[in-house]
Every structure is written in structure tokens, then in C-alpha cells.
C-alpha positions in Angstrom: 2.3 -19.2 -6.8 1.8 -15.2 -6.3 -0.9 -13.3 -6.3 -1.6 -9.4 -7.6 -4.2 -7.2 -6.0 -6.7 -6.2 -8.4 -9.5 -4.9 -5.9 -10.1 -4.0 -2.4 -13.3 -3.7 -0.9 -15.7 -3.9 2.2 -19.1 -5.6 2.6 -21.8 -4.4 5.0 -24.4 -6.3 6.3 -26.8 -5.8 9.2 -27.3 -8.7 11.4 -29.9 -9.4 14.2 -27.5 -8.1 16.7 -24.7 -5.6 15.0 -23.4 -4.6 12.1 -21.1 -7.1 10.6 -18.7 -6.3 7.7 -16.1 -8.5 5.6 -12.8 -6.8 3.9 -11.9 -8.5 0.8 -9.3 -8.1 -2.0 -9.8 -9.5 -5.6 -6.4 -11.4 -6.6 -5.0 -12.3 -10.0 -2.8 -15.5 -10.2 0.7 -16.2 -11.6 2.4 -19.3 -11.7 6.6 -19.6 -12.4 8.1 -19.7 -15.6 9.6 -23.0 -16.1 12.8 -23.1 -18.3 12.0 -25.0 -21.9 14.5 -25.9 -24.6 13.3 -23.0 -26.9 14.1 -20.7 -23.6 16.1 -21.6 -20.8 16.3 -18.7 -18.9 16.6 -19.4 -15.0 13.7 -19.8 -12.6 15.0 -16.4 -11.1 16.7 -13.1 -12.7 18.8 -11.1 -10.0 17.0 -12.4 -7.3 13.5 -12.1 -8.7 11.4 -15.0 -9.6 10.1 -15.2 -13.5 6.2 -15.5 -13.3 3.5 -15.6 -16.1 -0.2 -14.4 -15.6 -3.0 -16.7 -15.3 -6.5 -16.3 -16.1 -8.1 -17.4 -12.9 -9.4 -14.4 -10.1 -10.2 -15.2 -6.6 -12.0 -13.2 -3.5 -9.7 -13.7 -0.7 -10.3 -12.2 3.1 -8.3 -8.9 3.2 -6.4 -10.6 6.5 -5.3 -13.5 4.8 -2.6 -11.0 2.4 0.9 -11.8 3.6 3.2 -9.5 1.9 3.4 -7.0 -0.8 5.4 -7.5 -3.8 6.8 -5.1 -7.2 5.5 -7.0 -10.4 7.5 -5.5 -13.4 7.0 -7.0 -17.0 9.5 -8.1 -18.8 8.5 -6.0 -22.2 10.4 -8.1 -24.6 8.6 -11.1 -23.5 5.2 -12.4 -23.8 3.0 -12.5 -20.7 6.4 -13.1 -18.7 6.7 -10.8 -15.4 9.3 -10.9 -12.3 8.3 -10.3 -8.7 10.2 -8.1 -6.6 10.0 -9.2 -2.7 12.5 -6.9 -2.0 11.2 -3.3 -2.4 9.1 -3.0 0.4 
């Protein structure tokens, strides 16, 4: 599964002996295209995995992010999307 950055953000809250603050990011979910009969396009195209957007959000920590990836739609298809790992 991959994730897309939708917000970043930093929480402030004074405690009883410091300041204490939390940096989060909002995520958006995709899951990978499997193939199907009607299409049966590959799992990945030139290296770059075929993903579809979910409708589930999440607040993660900001240190818990592991790498940044390219997510280009695919225009011709619906809710369809590759991830490219290799651009950064």
C-alpha cells in the first residue's frame, strides 16, 4: 500500500514542565491495481506500480514517512495512478 501527503502540520501544547509539540502529516491511501479479465494490464508499467485511490485518510507522526514518491494519473483511466520511486 502507498500513501500521498495531503497535510503537514505541528501541534502545540503546554505541559507542566515544557512545551511539548507533535508534527503530523495527513495521508491518503492507495492500494495496487490488480489485473481483471476486462483489463489485464500488469501490476507495474516501466517500473512503476499501477495504484487506485482509496477513500480512507489517516494522521500519521511526521517521523514515521519513509520516502517520497511521484504519483502521476493515468488520464485515460478511471481513478488508476502509477507511483514513481524513482525521481527523487
Amino acid at each position: 500500500m502507498k500513501v500521498k501527503a495531503v497535510l503537514l502540520g505541528e501541534l502545540y501544547a503546554n505541559g507542566p514542565q515544557e512545551n511539548e509539540s507533535f508534527s503530523f502529516v495527513m495521508v491518503k491511501w492507495y492500494d495496487y491495481c490488480l489485473p481483471t479479465r476486462k483489463e489485464p494490464e500488469p501490476l507495474d508499467i516501466f517500473g512503476c506500480p499501477r495504484v487506485k485511490m482509496l477513500e480512507e485518510y489517516n494522521i500519521v507522526p511526521l517521523e514515521s514517512v519513509v520516502e517520497s514518491v511521484h504519483v502521476i494519473p493515468r488520464f485515460h483511466k478511471e481513478n488508476q495512478y502509477l507511483v514513481n520511486k524513482y525521481i527523487f
